[in-house]
N, C-alpha and C positions, 0 to 999 in steps of 0.2 A: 488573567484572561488569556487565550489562548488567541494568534490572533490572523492564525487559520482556520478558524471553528466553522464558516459559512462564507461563501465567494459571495453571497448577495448582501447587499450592505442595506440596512436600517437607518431610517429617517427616523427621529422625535420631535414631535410640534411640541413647544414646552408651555404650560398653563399653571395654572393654580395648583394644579396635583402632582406638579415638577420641578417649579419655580426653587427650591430649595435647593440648595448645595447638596446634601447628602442624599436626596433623590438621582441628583446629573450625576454624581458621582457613579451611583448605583447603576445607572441608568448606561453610563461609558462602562463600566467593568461588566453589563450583559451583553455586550458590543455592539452599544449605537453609534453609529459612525456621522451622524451629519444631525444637526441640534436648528430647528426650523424655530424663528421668532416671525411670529406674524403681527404685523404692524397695522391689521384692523385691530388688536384688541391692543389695550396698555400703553403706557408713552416711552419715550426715547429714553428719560432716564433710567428707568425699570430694565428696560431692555440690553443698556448700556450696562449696566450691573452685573446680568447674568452671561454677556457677553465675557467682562472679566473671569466671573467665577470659573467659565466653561476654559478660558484659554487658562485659567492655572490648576485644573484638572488635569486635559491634556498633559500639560507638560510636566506635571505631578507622576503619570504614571505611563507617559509615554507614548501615548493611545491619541493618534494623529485623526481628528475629526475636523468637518467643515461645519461652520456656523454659515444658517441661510439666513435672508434675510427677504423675506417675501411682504410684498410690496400689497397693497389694497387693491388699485388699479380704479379704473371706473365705476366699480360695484355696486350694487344697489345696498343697503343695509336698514336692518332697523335701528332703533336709536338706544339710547340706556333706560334699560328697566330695571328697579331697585332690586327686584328677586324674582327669581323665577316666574313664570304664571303657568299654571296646569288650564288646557281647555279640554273641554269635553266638546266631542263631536255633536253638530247640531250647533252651538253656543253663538251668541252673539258677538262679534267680536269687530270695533272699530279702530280702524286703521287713519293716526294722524302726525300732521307734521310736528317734529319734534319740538317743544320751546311752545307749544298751542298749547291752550287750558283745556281740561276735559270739559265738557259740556255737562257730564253729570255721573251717575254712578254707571257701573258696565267694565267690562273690559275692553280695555286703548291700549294700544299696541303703538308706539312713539315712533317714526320712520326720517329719516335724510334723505328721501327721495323727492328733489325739484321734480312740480307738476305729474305729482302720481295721480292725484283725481282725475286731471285733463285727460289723462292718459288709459284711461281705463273705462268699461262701461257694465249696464250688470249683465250676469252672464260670464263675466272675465274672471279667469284662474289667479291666483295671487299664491306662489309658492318661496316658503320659508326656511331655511333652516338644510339645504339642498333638497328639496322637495319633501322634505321627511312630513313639514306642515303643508296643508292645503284650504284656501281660502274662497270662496265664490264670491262675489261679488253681487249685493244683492241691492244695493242704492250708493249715490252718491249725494251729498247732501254739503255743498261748498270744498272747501278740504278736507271734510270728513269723509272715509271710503267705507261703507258699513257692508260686512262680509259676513257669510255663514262657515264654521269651522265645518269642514269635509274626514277629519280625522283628529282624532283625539292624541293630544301629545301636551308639552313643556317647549314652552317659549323662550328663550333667554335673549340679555343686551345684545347688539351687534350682528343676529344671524344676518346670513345674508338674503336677501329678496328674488326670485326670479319671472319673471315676465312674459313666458315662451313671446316670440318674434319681436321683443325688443332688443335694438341693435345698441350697445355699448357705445361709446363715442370712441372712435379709433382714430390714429396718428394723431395723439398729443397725449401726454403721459399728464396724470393732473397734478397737482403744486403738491398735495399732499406725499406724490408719487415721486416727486423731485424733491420735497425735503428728505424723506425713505432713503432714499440714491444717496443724500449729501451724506444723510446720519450711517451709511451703509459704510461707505467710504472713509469717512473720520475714523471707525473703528475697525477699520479695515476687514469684513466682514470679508467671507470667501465668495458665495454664491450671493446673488441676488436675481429675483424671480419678478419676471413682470407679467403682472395679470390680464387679463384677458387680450391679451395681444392679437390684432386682424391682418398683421401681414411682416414683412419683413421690414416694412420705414417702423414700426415700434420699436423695433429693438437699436435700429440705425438712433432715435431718437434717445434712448436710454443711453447707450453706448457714450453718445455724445457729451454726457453727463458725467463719464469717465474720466479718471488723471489721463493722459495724453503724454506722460513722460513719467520716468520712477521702475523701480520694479514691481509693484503691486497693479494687478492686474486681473481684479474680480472677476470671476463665473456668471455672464448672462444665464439665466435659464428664463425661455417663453415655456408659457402656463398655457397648453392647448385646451381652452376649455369654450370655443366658439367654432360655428359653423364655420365664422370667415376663415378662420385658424386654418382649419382641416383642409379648407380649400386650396390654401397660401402654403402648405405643411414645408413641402421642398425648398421656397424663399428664406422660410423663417429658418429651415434647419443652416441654411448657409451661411444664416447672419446673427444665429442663436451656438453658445457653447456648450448650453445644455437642452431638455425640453422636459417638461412633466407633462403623463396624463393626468387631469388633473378632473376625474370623473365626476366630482359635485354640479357641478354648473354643467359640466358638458352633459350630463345626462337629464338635464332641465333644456339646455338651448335644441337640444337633436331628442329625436324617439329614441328612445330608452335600451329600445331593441338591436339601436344600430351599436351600440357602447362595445360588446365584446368584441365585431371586427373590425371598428377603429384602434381601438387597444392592439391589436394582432398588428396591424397593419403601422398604428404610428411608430411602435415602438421597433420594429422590422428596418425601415425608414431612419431609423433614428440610429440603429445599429450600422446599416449601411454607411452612413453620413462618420461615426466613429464619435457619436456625441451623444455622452452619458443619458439617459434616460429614466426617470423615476413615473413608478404608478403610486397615486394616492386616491385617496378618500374610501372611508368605509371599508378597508381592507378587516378589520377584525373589530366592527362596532357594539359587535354584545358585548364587550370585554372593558365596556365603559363601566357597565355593572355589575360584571357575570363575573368567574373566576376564568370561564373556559368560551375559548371560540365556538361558535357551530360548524358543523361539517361542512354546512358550505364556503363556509369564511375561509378554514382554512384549505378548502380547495383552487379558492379564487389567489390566494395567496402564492400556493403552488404553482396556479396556471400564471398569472405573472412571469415568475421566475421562468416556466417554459414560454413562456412567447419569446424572452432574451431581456427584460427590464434589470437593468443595473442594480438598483436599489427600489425597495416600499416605501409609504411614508405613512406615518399615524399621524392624525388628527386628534380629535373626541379622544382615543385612545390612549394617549399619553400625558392628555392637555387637561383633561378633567374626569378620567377613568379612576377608579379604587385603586390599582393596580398598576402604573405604569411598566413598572420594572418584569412584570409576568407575560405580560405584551411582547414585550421584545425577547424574552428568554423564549416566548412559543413560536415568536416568529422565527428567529434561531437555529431554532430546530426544525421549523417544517422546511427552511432556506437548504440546509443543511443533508436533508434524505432527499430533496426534490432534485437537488445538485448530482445528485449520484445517477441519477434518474437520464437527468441532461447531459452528462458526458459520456453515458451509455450511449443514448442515441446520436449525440452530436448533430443534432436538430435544427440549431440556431446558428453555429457553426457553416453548416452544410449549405442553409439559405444564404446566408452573408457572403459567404464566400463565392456563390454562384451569381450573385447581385456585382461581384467587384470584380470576379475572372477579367474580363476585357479591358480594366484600369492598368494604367501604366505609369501609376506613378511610382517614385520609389518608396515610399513612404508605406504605399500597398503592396508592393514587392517583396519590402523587407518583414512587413508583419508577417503575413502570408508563410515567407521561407520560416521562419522564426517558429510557426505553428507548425509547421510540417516536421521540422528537428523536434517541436517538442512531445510531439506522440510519439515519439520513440520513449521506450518504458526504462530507459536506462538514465534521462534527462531527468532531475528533480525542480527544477526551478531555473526561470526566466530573471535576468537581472536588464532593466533599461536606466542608463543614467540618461537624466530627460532634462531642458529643461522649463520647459512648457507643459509636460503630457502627456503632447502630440503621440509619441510615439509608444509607449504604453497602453492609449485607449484604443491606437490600432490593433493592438496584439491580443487586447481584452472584448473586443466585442468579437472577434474565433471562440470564445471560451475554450481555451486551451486547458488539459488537464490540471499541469502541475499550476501554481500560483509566479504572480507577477511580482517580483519585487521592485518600486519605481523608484530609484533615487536622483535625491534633487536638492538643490542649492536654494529653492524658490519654495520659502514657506506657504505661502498661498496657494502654488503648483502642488506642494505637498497635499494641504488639504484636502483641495478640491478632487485628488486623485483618490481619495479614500471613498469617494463614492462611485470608484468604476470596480464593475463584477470583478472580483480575483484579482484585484489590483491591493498589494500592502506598500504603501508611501512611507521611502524614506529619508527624512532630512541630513543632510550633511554639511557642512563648513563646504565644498568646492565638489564639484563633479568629476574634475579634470584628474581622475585616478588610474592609476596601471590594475590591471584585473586582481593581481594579487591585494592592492588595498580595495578594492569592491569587494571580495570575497571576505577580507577581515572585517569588514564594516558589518556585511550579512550576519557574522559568525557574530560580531559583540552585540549587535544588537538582539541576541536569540532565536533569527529565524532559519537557520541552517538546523533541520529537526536531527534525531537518531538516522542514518542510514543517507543521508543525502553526501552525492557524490560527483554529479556534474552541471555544470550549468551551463546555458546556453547567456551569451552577454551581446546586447548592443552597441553598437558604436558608431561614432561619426567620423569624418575626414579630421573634424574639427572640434577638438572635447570641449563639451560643455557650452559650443553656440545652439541657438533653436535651428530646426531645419534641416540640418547637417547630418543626422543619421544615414546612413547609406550599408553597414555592413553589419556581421554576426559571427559569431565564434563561441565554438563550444571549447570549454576548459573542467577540468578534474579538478576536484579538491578533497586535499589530503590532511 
């Protein structure tokens, strides 16, 4: 694998159509870089397994990926249903609490939603599955909710429920949501993603949940997929280390309409702040069954990558599509020409840079200088010994031409850095090296290509503490 093939890094949600070792294998060698387990579907042992498999991949072939680990959150969900069910538009279709006996023949739809009848009246939309199903509500009948299907589709266990103007329950993470954190933890997971998050005491609440001493030191990511979210966006970024658009929900809780200039907008915000940023849902969902994207898919793919999003993430896609591994070789490639695209006009660059001009930290000083050395056409590559990051996601969200190289002593810094744009993480035994051993680490590990000849290098007062970067220096290599 090549493993400058595309500056936008790839998300996989792993499912039944991935779950296998020679799938993830497959799946890292078309260059996913970050492996999502979602802990609505499957248990902790399962989970626990593929978590292994994936860390003796990586280290099998070298190929530095972050394992997520994304949390349920307050969700609404339906409950298990043994197989599929196809409805046809029109169809009867009632909606009950899970563990209830069906009343009789029909189709029952099993749900974990406390006080959904109370909660609803006829006339009321009942959307499933991120709106893809749509429900009317046409009696209620005890805690049976008796609905007419509005469009025709397939049902499966666990989709999730939505309720336009229902408010999630916010500041308290639910027990489910705190076993997720313990079992994140235990297997020392890199990211971990909290769902529907309304302000910034969510994430202080999560955090909290954290080791508090050690060198591991998990990736918060808030999942903006609520109005309150949007509202709170700036709080959350300050108290959040990542952020996902997280468009299923969010285009249920808001009009639909409003989705592309929030998108523009959080991820802008997100770049500013110097905190990784992932777009998901429905990025390429014909490809569940199709061989090939549509034209819009893969434009909405592109415009991602131009707005400045870090990394995509597959859902459906990867989780239970024909095809995983073709998913990410197309996304790859549209990552790849759209990139060429982006550092033509230096678009994302240009905004961010004008968002932080008046900053006076050094931190933004030094990226800033660091980008300015590296448009010169004579510099091939950015070296930051990190050991947090910090100082590489500043230099990555400039989208700088040539690529980041982040070296780090901090396996889980390592990781987690594989999902910043044009960022390549890489692990080392100590940080604390003279430029000539950074550049022989570059050169054994492969990525010094044909013709590369100088590089611009980071550094601190202090090598190898966090915070300490202050300077830069450009060097030749012979």
């Amino acid at each position: 694998m090549n493993p400058f093939f595309s500056k936008t890094k790839i998300v996989a949600t792993l499912g039944p159509a991935s779950f296998s070792t020679s799938v993830q294998r497959r799946l890292m060698a078309a260059g996913v870089d970050g492996f999502r387990l979602n802990l609505s579907h499957g248990d902790f042992e399962e989970h626990a397994a593929v978590i292994v498999s994936l860390r003796k991949i990586s280290a099998e072939t070298g190929h530095p990926v972050a394992i997520i680990v994304d949390l349920p959150g307050p969700k609404m969900r339906l409950g298990k249903i043994p197989k599929p069910i196809t409805v046809r538009r029109g169809a009867k279709v009632r909606f009950l609490p899970e563990g209830v006996s069906r009343p009789g023949p029909g189709i029952f739809l099993p749900h974990e939603i406390s006080g959904l009848a109370q909660g609803l009246r006829p006339g009321s939309i009942i959307f499933v599955g991120d709106g893809m199903m749509q429900f009317r509500v046409k009696a209620i009948q005890g805690e049976i909710v008796e609905t007419e299907a509005l469009v025709a589709g397939v049902v499966r266990s666990n989709k999730g429920v939505n309720l336009p103007g229902y408010n999630a329950p916010a500041g308290v993470l639910t027990e489910q949501d705190k076993r997720g954190i313990a079992f994140a933890v235990k297997h020392k997971a890199d990211v971990i993603c909290i769902s529907f998050v309304g302000n910034a005491d969510d994430m202080l609440a999560a955090r909290a949940l954290l080791p508090q001493s050690g060198n591991y030191c998990p990736c918060l990511l808030a999942k903006i997929e609520r109005r309150q979210a949007v509202n709170h966006l700036d709080d959350i970024l300050a108290e959040a280390d990542a952020v996902m658009v997280a468009r299923g929900d969010l285009g249920i809780e808001l009009p639909i309409e409003e989705i592309p200039g929030l998108q523009k907008d959080i991820i802008h915000r997100a770049n500013v702040a110097a905190k990784p940023v992932i777009v998901a849902t429905q990025m390429m969902l014909s490809m569940v069954d199709n061989a090939r994207p549509t034209r819009a898919e893969v434009t909405d793919v592109a415009n991602a990558i131009l707005d400045g999003a870090d990394a995509i993430m597959f859902s459906e896609e990867t989780a239970i599509g024909h095809d995983p591994v073709a998913v990410v070789r197309i996304a790859k490639k549209i990552a790849r020409q759209t990139e060429r695209r982006l550092v033509k006009s230096g678009g994302v660059a240009l905004e961010v840079r004008a968002a932080i001009r008046s900053e006076d930290s050094i931190d933004d000083l030094i990226s800033s200088a660091t980008c300015d050395v590296l448009e010169n056409r004579t510099v091939d590559l950015a070296v930051t010994p990190t050991a947090t990051g910090t100082t590489a996601r500043r230099i990555a969200r400039l989208r700088p031409r040539p690529w980041i190289v982040a070296i780090t002593d901090n396996p889980t810094a390592r990781n987690i850095l594989a999902l910043s744009s044009g960022v390549f993480p890489l692990g080392v035994p100590s940080v604390a090296l003279s430029d000539f051993e950074l550049a022989k680490r570059i050169k054994d590990a492969g990525l010094l290509r044909p013709g590369t000849r100088r590089l611009v290098i980071t550094s601190g007062s202090l090598l190898g503490v966090a915070g300490t970067t202050n300077s830069l220096k450009i060097i030749d290599v012979f």
